[in-house]
C-alpha positions as CSV (number, residue, x, y, z in Angstrom):
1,X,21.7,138.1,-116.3
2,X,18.4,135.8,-116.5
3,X,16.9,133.7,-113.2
4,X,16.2,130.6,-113.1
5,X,12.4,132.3,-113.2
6,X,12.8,133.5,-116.4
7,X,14.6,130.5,-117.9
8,X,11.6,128.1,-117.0
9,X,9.2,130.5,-118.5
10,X,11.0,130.5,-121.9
11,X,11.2,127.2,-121.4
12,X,7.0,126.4,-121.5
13,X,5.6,126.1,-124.6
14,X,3.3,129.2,-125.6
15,X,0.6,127.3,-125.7
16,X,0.8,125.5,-122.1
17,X,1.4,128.4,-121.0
18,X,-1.3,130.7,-122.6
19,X,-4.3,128.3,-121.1
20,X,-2.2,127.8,-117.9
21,X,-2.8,131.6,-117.6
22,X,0.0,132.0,-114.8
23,X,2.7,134.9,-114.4
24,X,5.2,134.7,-117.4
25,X,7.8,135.4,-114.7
26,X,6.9,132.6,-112.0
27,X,4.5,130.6,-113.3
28,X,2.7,130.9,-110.2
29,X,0.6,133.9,-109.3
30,X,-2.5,134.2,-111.8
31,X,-2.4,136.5,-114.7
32,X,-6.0,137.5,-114.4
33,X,-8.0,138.9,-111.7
34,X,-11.8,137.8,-113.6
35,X,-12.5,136.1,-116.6
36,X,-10.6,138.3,-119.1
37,X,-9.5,141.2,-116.6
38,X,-5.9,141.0,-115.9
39,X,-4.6,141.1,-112.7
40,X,-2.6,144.6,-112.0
41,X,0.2,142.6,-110.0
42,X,1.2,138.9,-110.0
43,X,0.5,137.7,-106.6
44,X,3.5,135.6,-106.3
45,X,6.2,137.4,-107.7
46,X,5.2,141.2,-107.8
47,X,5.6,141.4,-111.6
48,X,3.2,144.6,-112.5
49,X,1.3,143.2,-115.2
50,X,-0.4,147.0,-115.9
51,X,3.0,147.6,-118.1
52,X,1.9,145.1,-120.4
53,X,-1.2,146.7,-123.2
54,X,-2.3,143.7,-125.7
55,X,-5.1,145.8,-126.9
56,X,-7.7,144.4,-129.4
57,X,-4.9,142.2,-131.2
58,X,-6.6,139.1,-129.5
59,X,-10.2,139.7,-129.9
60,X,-9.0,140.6,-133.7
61,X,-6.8,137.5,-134.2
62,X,-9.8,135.5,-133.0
63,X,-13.0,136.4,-134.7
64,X,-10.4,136.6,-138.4
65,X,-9.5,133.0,-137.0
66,X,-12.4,131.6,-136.2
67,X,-14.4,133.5,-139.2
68,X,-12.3,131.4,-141.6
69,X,-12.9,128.3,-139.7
70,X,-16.5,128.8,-139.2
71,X,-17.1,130.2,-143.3
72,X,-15.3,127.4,-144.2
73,X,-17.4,124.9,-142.1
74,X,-20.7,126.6,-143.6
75,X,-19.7,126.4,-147.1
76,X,-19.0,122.7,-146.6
77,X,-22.8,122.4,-144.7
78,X,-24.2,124.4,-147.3
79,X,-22.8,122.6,-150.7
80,X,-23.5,119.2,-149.0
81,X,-26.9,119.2,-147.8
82,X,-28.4,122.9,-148.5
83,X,-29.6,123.5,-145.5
84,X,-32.7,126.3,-145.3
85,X,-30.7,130.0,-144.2
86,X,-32.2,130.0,-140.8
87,X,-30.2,126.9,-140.1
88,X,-27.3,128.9,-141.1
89,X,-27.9,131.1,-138.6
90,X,-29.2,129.5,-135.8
91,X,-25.8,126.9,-136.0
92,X,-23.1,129.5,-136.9
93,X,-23.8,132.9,-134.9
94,X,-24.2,130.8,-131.5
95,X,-20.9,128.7,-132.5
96,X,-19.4,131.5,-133.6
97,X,-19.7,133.7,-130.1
98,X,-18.9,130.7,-128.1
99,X,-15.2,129.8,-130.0
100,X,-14.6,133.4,-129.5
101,X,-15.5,133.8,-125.9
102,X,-13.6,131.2,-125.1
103,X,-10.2,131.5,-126.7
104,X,-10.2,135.1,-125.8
105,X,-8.8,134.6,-122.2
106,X,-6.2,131.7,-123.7
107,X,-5.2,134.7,-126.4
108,X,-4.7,137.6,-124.3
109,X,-2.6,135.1,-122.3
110,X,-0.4,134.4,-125.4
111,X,-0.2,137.8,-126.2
112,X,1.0,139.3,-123.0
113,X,3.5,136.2,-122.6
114,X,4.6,136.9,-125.6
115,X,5.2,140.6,-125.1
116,X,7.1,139.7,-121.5
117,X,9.3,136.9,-123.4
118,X,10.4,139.5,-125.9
119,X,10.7,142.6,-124.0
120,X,8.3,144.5,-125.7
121,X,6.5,147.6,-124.6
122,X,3.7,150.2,-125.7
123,X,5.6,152.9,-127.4
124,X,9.2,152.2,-126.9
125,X,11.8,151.0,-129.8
126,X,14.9,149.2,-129.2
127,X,18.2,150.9,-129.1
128,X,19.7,151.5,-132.4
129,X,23.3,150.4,-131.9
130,X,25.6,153.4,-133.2
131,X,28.4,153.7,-136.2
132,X,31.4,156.0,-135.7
133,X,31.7,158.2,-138.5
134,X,34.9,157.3,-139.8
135,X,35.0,160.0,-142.6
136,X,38.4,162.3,-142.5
């Protein structure tokens, strides 16, 4: 049986709700305690957020995202006005660091939402249904 709780948050869009960064339950209580610590419980609700483990997978989606985005950008720079290398690298490593710092909390978001919205857990698979062996 599903509340009305957990209707409305499969109802939000990921996205609202990864930079909302509220419980995935409630939609109330915060989902982290500092800027990309989460919070062990959900202030609202009680939900214990410590069962959820994203791991690296955010910081990892982010810096193959925003690599791409940012080679891509370079490239571009560099075949239209050939820039000297130290412009290279005074514009992209700064820009670089900043994109990732700051989609890291909106991705870690995602990622726990995600794991709450589709039951997944650290470790544990999903019941395999069984077949009777109908063999005489």
């Amino acid at each position: 049986m599903t509340t009305s709780a957990d209707q409305t948050a499969r109802a939000t869009p990921l996205v609202r709700a990864a930079l909302a960064a509220r419980c995935p339950r409630c939609e109330v209580g915060p989902l982290f305690e500092g800027w990309v610590r989460f919070a062990p419980r959900c202030r609202a609700c009680g939900l214990d957020i410590s069962q959820f483990n994203v791991g690296d997978g955010p910081a990892a989606f982010l810096i193959l995202i925003v690599g791409g985005l940012v080679t891509a950008l370079a490239l571009f720079l560099q075949l239209a006005a050939s820039p000297p290398f130290w412009v290279h690298i005074l514009l992209w490593v700064p820009l670089t660091t900043v994109l990732v710092v700051l989609c890291l909390r909106a991705s870690k978001a995602a990622l726990l939402i995600l794991e709450y919205r589709n039951q997944a857990r650290e470790g544990r698979l999903a019941a395999q249904p069984t077949v009777p062996d109908e063999t005489p």
